[in-house]
PDB file of N, CA, C and O in Angstrom:
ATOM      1  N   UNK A   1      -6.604 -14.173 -22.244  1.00  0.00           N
ATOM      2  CA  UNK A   1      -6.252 -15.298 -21.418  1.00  0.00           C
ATOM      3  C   UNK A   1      -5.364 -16.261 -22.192  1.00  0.00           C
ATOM      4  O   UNK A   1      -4.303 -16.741 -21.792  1.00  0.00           O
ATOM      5  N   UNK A   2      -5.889 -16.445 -23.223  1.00  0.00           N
ATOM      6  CA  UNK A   2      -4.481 -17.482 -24.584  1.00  0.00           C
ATOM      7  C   UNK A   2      -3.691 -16.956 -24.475  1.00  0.00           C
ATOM      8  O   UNK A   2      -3.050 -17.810 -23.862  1.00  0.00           O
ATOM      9  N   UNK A   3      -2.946 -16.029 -24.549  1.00  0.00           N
ATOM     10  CA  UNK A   3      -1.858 -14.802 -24.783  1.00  0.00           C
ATOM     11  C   UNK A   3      -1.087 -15.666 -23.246  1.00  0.00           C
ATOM     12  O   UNK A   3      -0.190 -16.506 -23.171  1.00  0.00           O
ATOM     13  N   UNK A   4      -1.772 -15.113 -22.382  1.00  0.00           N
ATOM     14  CA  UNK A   4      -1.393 -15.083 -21.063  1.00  0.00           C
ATOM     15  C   UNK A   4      -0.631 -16.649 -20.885  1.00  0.00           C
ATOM     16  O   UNK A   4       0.547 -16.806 -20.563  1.00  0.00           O
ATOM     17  N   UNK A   5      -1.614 -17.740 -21.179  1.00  0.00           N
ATOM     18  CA  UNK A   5      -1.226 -19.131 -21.247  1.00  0.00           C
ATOM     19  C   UNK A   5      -0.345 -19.255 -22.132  1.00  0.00           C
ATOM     20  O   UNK A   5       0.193 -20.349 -21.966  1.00  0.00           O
ATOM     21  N   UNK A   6       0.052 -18.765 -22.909  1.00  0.00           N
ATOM     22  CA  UNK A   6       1.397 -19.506 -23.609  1.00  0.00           C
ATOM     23  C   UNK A   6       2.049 -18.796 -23.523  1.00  0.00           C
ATOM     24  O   UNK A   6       2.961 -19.215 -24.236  1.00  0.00           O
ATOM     25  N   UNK A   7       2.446 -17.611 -23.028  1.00  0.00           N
ATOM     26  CA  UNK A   7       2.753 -16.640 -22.813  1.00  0.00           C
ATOM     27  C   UNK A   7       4.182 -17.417 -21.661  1.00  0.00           C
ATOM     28  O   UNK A   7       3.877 -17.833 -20.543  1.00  0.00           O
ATOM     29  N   UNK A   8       5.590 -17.489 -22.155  1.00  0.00           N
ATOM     30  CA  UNK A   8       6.892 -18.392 -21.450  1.00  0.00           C
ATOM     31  C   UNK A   8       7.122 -17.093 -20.298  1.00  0.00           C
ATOM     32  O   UNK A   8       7.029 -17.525 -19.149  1.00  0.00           O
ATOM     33  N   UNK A   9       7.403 -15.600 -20.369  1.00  0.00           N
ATOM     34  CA  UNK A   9       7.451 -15.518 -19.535  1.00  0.00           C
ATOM     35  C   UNK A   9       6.683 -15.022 -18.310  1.00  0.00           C
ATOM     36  O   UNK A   9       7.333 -14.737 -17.303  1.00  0.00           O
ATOM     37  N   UNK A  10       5.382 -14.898 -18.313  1.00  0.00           N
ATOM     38  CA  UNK A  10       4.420 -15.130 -17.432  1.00  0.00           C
ATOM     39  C   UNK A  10       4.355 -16.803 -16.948  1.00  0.00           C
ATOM     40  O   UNK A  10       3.661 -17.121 -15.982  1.00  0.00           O
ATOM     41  N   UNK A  11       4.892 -17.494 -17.472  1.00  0.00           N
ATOM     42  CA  UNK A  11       5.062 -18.417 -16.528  1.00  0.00           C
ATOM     43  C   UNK A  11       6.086 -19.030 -15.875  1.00  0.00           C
ATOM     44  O   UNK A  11       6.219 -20.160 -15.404  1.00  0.00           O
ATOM     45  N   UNK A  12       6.914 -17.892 -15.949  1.00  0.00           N
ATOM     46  CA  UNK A  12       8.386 -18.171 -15.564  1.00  0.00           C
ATOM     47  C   UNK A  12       8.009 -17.568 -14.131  1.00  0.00           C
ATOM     48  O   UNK A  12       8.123 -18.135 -13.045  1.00  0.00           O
ATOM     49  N   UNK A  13       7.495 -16.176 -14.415  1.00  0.00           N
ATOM     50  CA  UNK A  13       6.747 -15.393 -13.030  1.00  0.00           C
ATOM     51  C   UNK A  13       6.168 -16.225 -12.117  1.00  0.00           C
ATOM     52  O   UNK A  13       6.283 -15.887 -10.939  1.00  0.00           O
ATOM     53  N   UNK A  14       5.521 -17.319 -12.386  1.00  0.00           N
ATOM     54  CA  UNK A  14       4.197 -18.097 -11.603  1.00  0.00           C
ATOM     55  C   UNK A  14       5.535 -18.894 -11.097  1.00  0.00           C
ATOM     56  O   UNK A  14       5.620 -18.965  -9.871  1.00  0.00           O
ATOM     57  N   UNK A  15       6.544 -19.476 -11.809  1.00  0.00           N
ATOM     58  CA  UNK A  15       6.910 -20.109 -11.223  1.00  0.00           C
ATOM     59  C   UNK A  15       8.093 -19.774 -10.516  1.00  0.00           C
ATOM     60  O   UNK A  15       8.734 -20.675  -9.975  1.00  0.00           O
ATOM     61  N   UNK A  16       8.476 -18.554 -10.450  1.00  0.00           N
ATOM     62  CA  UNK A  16       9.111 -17.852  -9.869  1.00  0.00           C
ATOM     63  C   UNK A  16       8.450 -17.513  -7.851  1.00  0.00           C
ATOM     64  O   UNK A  16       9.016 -17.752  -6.785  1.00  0.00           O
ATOM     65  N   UNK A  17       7.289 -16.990  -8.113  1.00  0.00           N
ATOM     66  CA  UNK A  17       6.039 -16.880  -7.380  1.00  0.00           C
ATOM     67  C   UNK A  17       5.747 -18.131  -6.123  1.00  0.00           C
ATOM     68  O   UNK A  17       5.768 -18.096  -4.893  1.00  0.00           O
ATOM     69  N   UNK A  18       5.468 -19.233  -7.156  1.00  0.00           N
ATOM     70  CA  UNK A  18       5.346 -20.685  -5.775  1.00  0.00           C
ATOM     71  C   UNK A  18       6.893 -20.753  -5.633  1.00  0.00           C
ATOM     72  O   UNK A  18       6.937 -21.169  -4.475  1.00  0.00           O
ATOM     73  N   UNK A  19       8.111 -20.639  -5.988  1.00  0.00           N
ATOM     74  CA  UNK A  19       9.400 -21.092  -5.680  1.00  0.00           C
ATOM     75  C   UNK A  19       8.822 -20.830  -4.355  1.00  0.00           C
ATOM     76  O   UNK A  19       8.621 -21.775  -3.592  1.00  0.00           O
ATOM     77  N   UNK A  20       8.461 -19.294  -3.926  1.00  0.00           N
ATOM     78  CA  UNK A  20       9.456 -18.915  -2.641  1.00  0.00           C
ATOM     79  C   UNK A  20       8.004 -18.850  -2.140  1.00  0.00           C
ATOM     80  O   UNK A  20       8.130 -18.301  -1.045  1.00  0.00           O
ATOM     81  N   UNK A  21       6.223 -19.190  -2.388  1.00  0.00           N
ATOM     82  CA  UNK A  21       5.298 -19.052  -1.502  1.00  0.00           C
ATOM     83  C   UNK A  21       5.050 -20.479  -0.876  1.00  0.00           C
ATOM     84  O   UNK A  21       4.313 -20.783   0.062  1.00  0.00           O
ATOM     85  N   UNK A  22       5.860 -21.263  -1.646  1.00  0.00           N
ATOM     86  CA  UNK A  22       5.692 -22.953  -1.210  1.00  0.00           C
ATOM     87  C   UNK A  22       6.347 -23.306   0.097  1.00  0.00           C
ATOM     88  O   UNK A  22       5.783 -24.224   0.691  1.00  0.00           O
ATOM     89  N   UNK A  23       7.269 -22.859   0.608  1.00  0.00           N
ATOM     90  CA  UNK A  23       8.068 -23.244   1.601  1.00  0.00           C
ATOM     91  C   UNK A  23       7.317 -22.284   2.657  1.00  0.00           C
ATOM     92  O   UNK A  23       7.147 -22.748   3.784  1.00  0.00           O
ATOM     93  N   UNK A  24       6.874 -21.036   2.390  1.00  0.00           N
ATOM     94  CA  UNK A  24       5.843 -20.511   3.631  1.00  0.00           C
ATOM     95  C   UNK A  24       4.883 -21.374   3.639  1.00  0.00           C
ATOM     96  O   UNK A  24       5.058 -22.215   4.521  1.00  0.00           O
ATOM     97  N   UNK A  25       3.851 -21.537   2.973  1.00  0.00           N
ATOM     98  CA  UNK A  25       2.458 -22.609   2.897  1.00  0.00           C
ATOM     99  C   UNK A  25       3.043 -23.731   3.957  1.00  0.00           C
ATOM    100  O   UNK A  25       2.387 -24.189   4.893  1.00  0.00           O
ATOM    101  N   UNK A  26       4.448 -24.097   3.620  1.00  0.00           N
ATOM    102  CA  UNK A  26       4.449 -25.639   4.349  1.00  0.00           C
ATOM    103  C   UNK A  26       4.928 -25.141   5.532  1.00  0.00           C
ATOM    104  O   UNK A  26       4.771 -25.985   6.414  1.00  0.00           O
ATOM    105  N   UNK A  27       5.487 -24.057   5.971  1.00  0.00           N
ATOM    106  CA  UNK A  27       5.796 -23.662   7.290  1.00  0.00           C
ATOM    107  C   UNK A  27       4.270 -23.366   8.063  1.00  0.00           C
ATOM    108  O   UNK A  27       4.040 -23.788   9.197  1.00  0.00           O
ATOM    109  N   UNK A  28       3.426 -22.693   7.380  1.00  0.00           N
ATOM    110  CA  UNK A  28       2.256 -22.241   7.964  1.00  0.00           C
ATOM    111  C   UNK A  28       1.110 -23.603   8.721  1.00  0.00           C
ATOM    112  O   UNK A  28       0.499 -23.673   9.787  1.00  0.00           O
ATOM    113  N   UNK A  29       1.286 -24.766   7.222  1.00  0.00           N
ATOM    114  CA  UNK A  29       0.438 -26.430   7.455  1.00  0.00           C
ATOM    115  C   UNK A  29       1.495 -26.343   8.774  1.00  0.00           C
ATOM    116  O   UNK A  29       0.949 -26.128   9.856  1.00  0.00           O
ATOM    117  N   UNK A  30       3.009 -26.500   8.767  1.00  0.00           N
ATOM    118  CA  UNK A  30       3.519 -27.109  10.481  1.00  0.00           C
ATOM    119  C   UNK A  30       3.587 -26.546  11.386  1.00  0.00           C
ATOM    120  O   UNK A  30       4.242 -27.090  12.275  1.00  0.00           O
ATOM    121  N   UNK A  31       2.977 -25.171  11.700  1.00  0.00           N
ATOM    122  CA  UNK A  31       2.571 -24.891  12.983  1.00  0.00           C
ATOM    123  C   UNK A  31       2.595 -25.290  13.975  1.00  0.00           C
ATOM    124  O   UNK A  31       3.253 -24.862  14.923  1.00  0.00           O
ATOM    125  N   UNK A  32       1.797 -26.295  13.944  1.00  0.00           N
ATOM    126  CA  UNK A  32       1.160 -27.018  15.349  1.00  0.00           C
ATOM    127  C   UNK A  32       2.358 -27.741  15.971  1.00  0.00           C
ATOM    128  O   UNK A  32       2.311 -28.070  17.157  1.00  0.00           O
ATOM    129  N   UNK A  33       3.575 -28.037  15.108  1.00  0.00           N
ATOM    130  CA  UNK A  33       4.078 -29.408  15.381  1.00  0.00           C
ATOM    131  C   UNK A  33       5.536 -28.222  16.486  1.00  0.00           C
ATOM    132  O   UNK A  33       5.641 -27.062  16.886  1.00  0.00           O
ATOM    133  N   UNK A  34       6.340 -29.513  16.513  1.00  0.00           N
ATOM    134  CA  UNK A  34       7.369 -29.053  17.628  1.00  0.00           C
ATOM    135  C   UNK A  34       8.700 -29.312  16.477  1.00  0.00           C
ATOM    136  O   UNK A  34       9.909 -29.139  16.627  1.00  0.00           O
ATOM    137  N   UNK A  35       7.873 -29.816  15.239  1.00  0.00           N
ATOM    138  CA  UNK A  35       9.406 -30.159  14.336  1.00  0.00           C
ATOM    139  C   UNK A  35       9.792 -28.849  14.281  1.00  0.00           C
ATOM    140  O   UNK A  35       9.123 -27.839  14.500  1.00  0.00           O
ATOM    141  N   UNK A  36      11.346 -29.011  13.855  1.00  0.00           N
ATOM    142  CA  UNK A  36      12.110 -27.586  13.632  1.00  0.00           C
ATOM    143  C   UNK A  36      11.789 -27.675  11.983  1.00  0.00           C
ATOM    144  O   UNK A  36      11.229 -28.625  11.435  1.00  0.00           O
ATOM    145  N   UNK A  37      12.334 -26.323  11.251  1.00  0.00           N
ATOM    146  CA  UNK A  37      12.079 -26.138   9.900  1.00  0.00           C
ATOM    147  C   UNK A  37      13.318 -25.142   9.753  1.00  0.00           C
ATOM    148  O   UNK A  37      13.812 -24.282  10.482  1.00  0.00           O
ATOM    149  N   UNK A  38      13.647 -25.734   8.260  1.00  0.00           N
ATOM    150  CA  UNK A  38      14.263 -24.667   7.918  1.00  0.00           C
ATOM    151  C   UNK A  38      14.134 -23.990   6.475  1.00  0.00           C
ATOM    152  O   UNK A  38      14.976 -23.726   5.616  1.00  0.00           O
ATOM    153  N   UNK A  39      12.687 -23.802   6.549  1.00  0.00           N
ATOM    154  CA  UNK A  39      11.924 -23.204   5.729  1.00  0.00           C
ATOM    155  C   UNK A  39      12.333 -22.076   5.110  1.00  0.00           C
ATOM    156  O   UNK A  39      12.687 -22.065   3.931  1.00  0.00           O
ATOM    157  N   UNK A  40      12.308 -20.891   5.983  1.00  0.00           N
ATOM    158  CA  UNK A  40      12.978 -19.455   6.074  1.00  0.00           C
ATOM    159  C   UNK A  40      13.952 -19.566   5.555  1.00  0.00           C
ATOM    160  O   UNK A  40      14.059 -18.525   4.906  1.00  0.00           O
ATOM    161  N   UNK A  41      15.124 -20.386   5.318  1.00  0.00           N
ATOM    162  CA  UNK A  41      16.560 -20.471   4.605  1.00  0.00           C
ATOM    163  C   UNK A  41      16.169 -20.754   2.852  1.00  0.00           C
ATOM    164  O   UNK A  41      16.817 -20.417   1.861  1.00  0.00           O
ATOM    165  N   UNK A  42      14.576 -21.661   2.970  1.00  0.00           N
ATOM    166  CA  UNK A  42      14.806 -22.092   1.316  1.00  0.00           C
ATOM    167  C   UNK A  42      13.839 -20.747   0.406  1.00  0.00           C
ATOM    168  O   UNK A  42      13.893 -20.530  -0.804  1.00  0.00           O
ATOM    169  N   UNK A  43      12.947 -19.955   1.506  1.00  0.00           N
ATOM    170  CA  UNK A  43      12.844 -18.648   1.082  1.00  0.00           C
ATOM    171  C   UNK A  43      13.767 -17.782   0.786  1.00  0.00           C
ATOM    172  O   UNK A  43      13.297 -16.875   0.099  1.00  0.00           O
ATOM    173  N   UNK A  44      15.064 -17.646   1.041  1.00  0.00           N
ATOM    174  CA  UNK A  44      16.219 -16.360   1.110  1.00  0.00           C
ATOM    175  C   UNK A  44      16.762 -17.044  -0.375  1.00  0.00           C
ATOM    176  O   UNK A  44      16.994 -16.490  -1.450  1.00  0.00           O
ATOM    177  N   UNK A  45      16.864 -18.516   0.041  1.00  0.00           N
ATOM    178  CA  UNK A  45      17.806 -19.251  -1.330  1.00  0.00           C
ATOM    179  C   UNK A  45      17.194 -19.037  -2.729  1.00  0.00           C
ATOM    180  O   UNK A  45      17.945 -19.043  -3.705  1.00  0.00           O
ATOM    181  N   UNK A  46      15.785 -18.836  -2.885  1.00  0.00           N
ATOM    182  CA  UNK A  46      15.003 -18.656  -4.107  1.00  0.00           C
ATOM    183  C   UNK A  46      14.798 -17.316  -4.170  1.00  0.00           C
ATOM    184  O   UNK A  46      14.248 -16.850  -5.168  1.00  0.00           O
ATOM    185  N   UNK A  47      15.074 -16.760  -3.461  1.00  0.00           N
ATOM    186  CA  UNK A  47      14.875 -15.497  -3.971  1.00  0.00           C
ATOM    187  C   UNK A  47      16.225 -14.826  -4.403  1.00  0.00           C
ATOM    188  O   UNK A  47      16.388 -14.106  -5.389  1.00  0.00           O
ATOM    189  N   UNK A  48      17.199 -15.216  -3.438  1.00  0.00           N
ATOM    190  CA  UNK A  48      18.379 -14.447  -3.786  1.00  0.00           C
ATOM    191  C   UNK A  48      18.996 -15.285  -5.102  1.00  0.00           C
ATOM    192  O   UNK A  48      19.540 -14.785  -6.087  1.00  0.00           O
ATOM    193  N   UNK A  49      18.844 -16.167  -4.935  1.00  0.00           N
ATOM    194  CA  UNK A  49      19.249 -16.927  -6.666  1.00  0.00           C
ATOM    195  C   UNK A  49      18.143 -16.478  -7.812  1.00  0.00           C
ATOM    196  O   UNK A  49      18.471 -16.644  -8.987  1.00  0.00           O
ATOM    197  N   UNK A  50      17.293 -16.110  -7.617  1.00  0.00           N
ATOM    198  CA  UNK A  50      16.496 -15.605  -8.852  1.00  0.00           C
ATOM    199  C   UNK A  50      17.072 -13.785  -8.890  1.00  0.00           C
ATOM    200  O   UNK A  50      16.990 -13.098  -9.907  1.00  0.00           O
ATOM    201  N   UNK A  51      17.488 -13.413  -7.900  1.00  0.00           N
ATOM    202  CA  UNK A  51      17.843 -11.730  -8.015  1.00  0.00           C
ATOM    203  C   UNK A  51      18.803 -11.994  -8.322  1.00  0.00           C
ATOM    204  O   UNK A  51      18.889 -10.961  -8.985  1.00  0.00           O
ATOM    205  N   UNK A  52      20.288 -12.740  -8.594  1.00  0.00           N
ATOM    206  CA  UNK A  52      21.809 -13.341  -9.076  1.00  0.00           C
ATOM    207  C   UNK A  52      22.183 -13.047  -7.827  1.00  0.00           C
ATOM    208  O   UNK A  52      23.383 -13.092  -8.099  1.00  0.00           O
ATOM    209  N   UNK A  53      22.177 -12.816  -6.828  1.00  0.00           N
ATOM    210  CA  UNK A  53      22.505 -12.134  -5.316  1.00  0.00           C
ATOM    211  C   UNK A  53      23.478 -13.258  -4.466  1.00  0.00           C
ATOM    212  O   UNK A  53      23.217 -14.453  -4.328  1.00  0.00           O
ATOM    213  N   UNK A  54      24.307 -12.756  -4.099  1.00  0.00           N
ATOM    214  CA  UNK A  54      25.227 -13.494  -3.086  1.00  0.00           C
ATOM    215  C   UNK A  54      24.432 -13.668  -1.515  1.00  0.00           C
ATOM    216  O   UNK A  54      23.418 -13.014  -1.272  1.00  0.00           O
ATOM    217  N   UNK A  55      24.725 -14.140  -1.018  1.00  0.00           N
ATOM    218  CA  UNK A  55      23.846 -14.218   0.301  1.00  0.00           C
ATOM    219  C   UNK A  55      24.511 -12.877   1.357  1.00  0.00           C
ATOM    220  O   UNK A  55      23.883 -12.261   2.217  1.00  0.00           O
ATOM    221  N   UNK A  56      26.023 -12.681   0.940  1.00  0.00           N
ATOM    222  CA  UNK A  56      25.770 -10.984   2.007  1.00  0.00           C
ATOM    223  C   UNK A  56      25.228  -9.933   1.270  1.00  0.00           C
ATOM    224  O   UNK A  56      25.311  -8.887   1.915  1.00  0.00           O
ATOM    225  N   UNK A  57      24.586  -9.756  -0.076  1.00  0.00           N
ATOM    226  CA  UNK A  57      24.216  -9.053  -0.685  1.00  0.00           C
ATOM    227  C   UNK A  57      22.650  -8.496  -0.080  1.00  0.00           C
ATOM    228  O   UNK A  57      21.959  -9.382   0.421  1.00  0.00           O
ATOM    229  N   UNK A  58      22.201  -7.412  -0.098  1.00  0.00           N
ATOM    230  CA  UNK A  58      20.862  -6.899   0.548  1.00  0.00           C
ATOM    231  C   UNK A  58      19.509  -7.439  -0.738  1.00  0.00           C
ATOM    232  O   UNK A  58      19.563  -7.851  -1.897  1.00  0.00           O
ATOM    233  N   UNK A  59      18.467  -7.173   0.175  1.00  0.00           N
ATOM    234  CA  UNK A  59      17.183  -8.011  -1.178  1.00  0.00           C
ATOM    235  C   UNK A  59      16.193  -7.371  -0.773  1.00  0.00           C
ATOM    236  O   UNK A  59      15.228  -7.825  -0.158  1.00  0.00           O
ATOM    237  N   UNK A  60      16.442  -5.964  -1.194  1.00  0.00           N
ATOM    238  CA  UNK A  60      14.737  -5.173  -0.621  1.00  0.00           C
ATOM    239  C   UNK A  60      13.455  -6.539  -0.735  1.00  0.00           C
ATOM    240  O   UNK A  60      12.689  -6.580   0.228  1.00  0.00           O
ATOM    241  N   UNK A  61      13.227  -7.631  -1.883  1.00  0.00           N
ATOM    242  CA  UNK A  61      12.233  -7.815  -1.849  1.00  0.00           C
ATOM    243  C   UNK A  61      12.018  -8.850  -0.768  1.00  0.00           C
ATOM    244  O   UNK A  61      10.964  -8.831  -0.132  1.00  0.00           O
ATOM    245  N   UNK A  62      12.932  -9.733  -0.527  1.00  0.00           N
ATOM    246  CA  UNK A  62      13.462 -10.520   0.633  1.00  0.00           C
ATOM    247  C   UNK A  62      13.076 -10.163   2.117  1.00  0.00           C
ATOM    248  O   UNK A  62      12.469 -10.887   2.907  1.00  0.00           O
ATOM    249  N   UNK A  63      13.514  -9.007   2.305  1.00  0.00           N
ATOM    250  CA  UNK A  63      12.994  -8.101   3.288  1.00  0.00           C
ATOM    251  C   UNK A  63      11.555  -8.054   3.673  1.00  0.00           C
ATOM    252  O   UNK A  63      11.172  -7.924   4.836  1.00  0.00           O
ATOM    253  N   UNK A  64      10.622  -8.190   2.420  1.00  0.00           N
ATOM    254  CA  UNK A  64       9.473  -7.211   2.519  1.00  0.00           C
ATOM    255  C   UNK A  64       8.372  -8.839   2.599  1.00  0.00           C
ATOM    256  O   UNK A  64       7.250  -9.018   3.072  1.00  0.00           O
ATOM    257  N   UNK A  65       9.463  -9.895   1.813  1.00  0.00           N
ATOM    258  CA  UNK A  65       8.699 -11.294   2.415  1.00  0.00           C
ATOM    259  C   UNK A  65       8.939 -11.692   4.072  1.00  0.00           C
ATOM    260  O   UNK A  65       8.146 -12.300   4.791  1.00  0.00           O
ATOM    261  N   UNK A  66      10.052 -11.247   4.377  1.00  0.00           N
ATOM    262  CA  UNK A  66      10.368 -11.684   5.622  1.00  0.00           C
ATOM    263  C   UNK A  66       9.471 -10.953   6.602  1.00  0.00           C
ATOM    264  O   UNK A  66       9.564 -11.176   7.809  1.00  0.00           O
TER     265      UNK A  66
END
């Protein structure tokens, strides 16, 4: 578990991880509401900027969140 905790890039992962599960969580809390979101756009943006990816570029993993 020490290893793990100081461990820079396992926590590059974690924070790689909430980039793109944070903007679902807050889409999921606004449900109820009638606000619009444009949640789904800041998911594609963190992921395709962490893969170096252009936005017409394909993102199997992108895909498999969507």
């Amino acid at each position: 578990m020490k290893e793990a905790l100081l461990n820079d890039n396992w926590w590059m992962k974690v924070d790689y991880v909430l980039a793109f599960t944070v903007p679902i969580y807050d889409v999921l809390k606004k449900t109820n509401t009638y606000m619009a979101t444009l949640h789904f756009f800041e998911v594609r943006k963190v992921i395709f900027q962490h893969e170096r990816k252009t936005e017409v570029e394909y993102s199997s993993f992108f895909e498999i969140v969507n």
